[in-house]
C-alpha positions as CSV (number, residue, x, y, z in Angstrom):
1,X,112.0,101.4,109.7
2,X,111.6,99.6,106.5
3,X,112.5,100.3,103.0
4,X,109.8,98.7,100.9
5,X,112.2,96.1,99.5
6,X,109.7,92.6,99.6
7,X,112.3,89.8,100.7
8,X,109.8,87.2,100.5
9,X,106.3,86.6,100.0
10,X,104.9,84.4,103.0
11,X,101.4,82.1,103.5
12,X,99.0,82.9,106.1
13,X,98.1,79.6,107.2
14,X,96.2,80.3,110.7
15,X,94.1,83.6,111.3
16,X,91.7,83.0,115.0
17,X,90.8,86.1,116.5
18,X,93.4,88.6,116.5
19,X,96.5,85.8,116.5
20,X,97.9,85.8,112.4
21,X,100.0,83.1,111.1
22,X,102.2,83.2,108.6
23,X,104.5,80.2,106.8
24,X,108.0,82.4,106.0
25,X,111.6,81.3,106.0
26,X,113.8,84.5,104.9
27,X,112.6,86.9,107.2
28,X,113.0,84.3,110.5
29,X,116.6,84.2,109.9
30,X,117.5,86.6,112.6
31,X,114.3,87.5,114.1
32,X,113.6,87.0,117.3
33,X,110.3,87.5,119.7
34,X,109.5,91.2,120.2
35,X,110.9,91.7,117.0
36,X,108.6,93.6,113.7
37,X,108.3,92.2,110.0
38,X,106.7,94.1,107.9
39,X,103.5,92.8,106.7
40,X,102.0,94.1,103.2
41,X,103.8,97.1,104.3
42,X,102.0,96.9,108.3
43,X,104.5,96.6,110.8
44,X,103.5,93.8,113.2
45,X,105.8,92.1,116.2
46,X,106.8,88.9,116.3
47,X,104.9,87.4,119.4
48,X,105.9,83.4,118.4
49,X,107.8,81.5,116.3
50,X,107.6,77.2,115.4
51,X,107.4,74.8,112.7
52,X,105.0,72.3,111.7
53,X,106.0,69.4,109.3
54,X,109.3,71.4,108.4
55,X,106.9,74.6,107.4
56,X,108.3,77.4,109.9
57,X,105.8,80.2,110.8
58,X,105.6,83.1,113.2
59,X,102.6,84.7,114.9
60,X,101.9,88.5,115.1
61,X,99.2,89.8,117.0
62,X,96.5,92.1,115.3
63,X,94.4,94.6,116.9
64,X,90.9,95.3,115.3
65,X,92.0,98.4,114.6
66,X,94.9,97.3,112.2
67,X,92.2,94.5,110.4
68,X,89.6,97.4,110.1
69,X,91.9,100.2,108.7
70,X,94.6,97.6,106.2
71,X,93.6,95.1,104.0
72,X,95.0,92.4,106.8
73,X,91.3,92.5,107.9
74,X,90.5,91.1,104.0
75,X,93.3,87.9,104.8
76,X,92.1,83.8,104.4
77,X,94.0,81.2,105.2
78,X,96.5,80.6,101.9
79,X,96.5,84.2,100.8
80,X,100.3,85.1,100.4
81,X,101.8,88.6,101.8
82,X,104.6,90.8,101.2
83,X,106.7,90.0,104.1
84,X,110.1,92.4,104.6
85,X,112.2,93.1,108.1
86,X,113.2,96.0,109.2
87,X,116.2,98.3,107.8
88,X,119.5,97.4,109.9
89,X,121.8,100.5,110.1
90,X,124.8,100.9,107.5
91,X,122.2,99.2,105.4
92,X,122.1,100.3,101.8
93,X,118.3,102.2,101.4
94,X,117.5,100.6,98.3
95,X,113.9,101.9,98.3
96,X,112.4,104.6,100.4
97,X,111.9,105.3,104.2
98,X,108.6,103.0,105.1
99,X,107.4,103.6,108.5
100,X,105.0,100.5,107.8
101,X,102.2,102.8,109.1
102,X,99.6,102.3,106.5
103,X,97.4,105.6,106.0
104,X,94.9,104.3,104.0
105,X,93.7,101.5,101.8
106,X,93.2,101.8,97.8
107,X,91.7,100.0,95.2
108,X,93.4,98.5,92.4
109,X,92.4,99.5,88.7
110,X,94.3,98.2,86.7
111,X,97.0,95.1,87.7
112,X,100.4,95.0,86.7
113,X,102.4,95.6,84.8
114,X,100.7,99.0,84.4
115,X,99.8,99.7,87.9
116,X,96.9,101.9,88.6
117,X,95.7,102.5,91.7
118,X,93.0,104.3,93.0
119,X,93.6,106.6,96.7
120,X,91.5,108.6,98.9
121,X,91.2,112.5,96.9
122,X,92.4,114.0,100.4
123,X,95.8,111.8,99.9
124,X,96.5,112.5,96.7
125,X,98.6,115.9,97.3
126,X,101.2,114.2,99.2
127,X,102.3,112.5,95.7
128,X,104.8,114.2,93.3
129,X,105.3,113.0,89.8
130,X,107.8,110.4,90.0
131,X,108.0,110.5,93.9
132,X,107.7,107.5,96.2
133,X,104.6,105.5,97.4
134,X,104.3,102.8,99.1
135,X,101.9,100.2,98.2
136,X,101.3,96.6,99.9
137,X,105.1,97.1,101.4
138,X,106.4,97.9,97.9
139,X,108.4,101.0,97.0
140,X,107.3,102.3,93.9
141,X,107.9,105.5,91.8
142,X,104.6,107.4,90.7
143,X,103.4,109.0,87.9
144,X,100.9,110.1,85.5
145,X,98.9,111.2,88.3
146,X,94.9,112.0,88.3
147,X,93.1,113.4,91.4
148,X,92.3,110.2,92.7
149,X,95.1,107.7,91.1
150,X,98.1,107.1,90.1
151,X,100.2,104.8,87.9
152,X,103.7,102.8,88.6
153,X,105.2,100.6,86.3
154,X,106.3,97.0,87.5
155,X,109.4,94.8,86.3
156,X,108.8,91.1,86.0
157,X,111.0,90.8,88.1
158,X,108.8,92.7,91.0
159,X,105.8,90.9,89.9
160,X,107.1,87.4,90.3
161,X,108.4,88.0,93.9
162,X,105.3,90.3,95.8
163,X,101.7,90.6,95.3
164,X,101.8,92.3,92.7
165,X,101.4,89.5,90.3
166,X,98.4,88.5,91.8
167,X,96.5,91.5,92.4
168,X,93.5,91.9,90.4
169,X,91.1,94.6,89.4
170,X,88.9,96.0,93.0
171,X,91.7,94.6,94.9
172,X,92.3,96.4,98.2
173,X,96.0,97.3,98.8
174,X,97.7,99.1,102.0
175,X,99.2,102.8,101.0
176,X,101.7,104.4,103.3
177,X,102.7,108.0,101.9
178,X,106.0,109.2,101.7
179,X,107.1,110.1,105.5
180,X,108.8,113.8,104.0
181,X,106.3,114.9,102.7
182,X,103.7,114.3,105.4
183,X,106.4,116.2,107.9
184,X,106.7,118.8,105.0
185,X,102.6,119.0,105.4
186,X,102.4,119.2,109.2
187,X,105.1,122.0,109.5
188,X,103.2,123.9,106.6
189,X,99.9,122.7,107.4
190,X,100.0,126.2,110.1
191,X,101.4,128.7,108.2
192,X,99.2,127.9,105.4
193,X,96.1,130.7,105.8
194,X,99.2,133.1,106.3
195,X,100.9,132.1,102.9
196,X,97.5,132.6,101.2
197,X,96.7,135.8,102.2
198,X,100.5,137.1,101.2
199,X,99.8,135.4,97.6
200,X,96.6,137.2,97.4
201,X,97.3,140.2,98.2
202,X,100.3,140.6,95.8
């Protein structure tokens, strides 16, 4: 469980096959093999850890299934990524719960500071006006929401330490939707044809 706090930004410097590389230093403090870091808001586990020419890196396995449905599957060597560990318990939650299950990759609009990004229609109604969204590992608030996009403003401070300040326009970003209110859905999601009819036929 994370909390979509970025506590570095790492460097992928090796990507063969499925094995991903990344140069990191904060997030190797007490990680150990077996372990997850969040990746652009993707959980992955720490399969190997090393240093070459005082650069220290770990390794995370990647299934084709996590390249084809995040925008891992977009990375080249040098690209940076929001890197964050997981939540330790008495931990303040200074964001919001992030399972670092992406659900779906969007497309960028407009950069920061005035964040727009674009989501799958079908996502769209698990977003409240100034609710919480998760995107590339970042918690952000929403609002001024369309059917297909909404907008979150970013603090320097925000851009300066995750990708933020270097997404541009068309750039793919991973989207994980608030965990409540895709329980909310599922435990609604059968009652919903019942709820209908008693509406209509008031």
């Amino acid at each position: 469980m994370f909390t979509g706090i970025v506590e570095e930004c790492g460097r992928v410097t090796s990507r063969q096959g499925n094995k991903l590389r990344i140069a990191a230093s904060i997030v190797l403090e007490d990680s150990e093999i077996g372990g997850s870091v969040a990746v652009n808001g993707c959980c992955l586990t720490v399969v190997a850890t090393g240093a070459d020419s005082g650069i220290t890196w770990w390794e995370a396995d990647v299934s084709d299934e996590t390249y084809s449905r995040t925008n891992l599957g977009a990375l080249s060597i040098n690209d940076i990524v929001n890197l964050e560990r997981p939540m330790a318990v008495g931990d303040r939650l200074g964001g919001h719960i992030v399972l670092g299950h992406v659900d779906a990759v969007g497309h960028v609009v407009s950069p920061a500071p005035d964040l727009v990004v674009r989501l799958p229609r079908e996502l769209m109604h698990l977003i409240v006006e100034k609710g919480s969204v998760s995107v590339d590992g970042i918690s952000l608030t929403a609002f001024d929401l369309t059917a297909d996009t909404f907008r979150a403003a970013i603090i320097p401070h925000t851009q300066q330490v995750t990708t933020l300040g270097v997404r541009r326009a068309g750039d793919p970003v991973n989207i994980e939707m608030d965990v409540l209110a895709k329980h909310v859905e599922q435990l609604l999601s059968p009652h919903r044809t019942r709820i209908r009819k008693h509406w209509w036929s008031r």
